[in-house]
N, C-alpha and C positions, 0 to 999 in steps of 0.2 A: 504494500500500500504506500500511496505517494499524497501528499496534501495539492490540491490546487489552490490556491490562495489570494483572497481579495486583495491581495498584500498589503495592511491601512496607508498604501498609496492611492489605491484604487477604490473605486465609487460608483453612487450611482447617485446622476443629477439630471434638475431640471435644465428646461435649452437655456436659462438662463446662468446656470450655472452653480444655482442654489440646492446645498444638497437632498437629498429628499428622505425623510425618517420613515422607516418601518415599509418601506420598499419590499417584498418576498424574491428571494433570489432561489429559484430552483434547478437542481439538476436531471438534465434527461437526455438520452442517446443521442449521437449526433445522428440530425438527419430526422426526429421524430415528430412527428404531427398527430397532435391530440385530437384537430379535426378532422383526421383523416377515419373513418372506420374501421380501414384494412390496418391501418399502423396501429389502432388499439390492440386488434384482435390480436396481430401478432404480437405484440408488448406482451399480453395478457399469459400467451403461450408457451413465451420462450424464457430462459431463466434469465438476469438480471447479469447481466457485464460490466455493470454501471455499478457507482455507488447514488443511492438513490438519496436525497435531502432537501431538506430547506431551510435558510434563514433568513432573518429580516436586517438591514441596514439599520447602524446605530442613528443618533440622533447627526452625526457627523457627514450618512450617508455611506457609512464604510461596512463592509462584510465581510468573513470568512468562509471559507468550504474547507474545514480540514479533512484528513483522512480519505481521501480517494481511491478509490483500485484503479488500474492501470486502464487506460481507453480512450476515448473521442465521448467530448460531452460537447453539448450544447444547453445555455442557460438560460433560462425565461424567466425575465425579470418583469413583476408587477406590481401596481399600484393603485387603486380606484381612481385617483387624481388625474390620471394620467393612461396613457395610451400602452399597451404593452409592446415589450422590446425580447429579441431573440438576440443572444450572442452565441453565435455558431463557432463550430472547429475548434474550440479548445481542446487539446491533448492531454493527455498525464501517461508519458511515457518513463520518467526516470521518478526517484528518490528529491524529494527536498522542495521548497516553493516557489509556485509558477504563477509572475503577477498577472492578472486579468486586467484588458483593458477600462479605462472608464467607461460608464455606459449611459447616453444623454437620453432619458426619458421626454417625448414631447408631451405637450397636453393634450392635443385633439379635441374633439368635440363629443356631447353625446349628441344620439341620434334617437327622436321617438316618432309616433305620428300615429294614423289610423289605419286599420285593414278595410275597405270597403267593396262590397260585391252587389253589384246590379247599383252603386250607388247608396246602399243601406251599410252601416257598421256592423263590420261580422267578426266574431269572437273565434279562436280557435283554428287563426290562422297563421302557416308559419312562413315567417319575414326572413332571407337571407341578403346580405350585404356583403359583396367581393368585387374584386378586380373585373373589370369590363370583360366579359367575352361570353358565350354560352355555356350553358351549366352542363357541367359533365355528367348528371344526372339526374333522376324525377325529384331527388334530395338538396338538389342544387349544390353537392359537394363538388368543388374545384381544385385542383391540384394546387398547391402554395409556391410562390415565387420568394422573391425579396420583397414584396410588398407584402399588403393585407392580407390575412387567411380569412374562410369567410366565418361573418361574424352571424348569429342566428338567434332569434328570439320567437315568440307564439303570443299574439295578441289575445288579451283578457275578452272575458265577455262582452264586454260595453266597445272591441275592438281597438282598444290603447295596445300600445308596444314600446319599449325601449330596449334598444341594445343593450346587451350587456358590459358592453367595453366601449370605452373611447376609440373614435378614428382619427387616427392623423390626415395632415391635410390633402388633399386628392379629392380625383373624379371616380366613381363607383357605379356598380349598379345596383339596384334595388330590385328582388323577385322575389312572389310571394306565392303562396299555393296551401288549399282549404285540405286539414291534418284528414287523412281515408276515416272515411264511414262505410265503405261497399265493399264490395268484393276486392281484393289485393289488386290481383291483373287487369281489373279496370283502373282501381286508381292509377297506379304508375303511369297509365295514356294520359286519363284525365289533368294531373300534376306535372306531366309533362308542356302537356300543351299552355297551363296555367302560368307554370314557369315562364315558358318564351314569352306567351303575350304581355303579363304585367311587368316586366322589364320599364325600370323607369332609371335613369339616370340621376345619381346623387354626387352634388360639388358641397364640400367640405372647404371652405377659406378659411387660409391660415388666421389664427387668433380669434376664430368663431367659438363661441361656448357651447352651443345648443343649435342643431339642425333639424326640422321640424318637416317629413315627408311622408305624404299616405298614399296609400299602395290601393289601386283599381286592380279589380279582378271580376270576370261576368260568370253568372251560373252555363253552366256548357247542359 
């Protein structure tokens, strides 16, 4: 076992450069997507090569990870305040401690709004928000780049929703699609097609707090 180490050089701050208290800094495989469902599954399956942990930044913004087993981590570092951050490719190949870079949290924005179908608020439908392009599936999960993974939420009875995580600033889309009630191998048509049509385009401007967008969807 080898320590990887916040080394109290290293931190985690806002863009402004203000450190930020009680930050969660965790460790997970390189290369691992929690939204991904395949990459749970197998996470789930295969034994742990990792050392698994968490801690929070002091009040200074500073952290430790000690005691590591030997491998490729990658760290996700979050906040409520704030937008969450991946720091990829960290190593722990030898004996002794290996500083991590700083890592600037932005603030982003939240995002809420309404689900609405035929023009009426409909409760019980789920909202996904990612990167421009078509959804890879009737789940609207997308493969993850350097940008946003997509972020997912299920609007309340009365049709409210809010994201769960802040976005940084960027262009996105918006696709929403009513959770199955029928038969399985109809819904996945029906959610498909739901998917493509309610496609609405969401802009996130730097230093916005709150982004307010509702999602049209028609009974098929």
């Amino acid at each position: 076992h080898t320590r990887l180490q916040g080394d109290w050089s290293s931190d985690v701050c806002s863009s402004d450069l203000k450190p930020i208290h009680l930050a969660e800094v965790t460790t997970q495989a390189s290369g691992f997507s929690e939204d991904n469902p395949i990459w749970r599954m197998l996470a789930s399956a295969s034994a742990d090569r990792i050392t698994r942990t968490t801690v929070q930044t002091d009040a200074e913004g500073r952290y430790r990870l000690p005691g590591l087993a030997y491998a490729s981590y990658q760290l996700r570092i979050e906040h409520p305040e704030f937008c969450r951050a991946l720091l990829r490719d960290q190593n722990v190949a030898s004996d002794g401690e290996l500083p991590v870079p700083t890592v600037v949290l932005k603030r982003g924005a939240r995002i809420q709004g309404r689900t609405l179908v035929d023009g009426v608020p409909r409760g019980q439908v789920a909202v996904v928000l990612a990167p421009p392009g078509p959804p890879a599936d009737a789940l609207g999960k997308m493969p993850e780049d350097s940008g946003l993974a997509p972020v997912e939420a299920v609007s309340n009875n009365d049709g409210f929703f809010t994201l769960p995580r802040r976005v940084p600033p960027g262009v996105y889309e918006m696709r929403a699609r009513i959770l199955a009630t029928r038969n399985a191998e109809e819904d996945v048509f029906v959610q498909m097609q739901q998917m493509q049509r309610s496609a609405v385009q969401v802009a996130v401007p730097a230093g916005r707090d709150l982004v307010e967008q509702d999602v049209l969807l028609k009974n098929n």
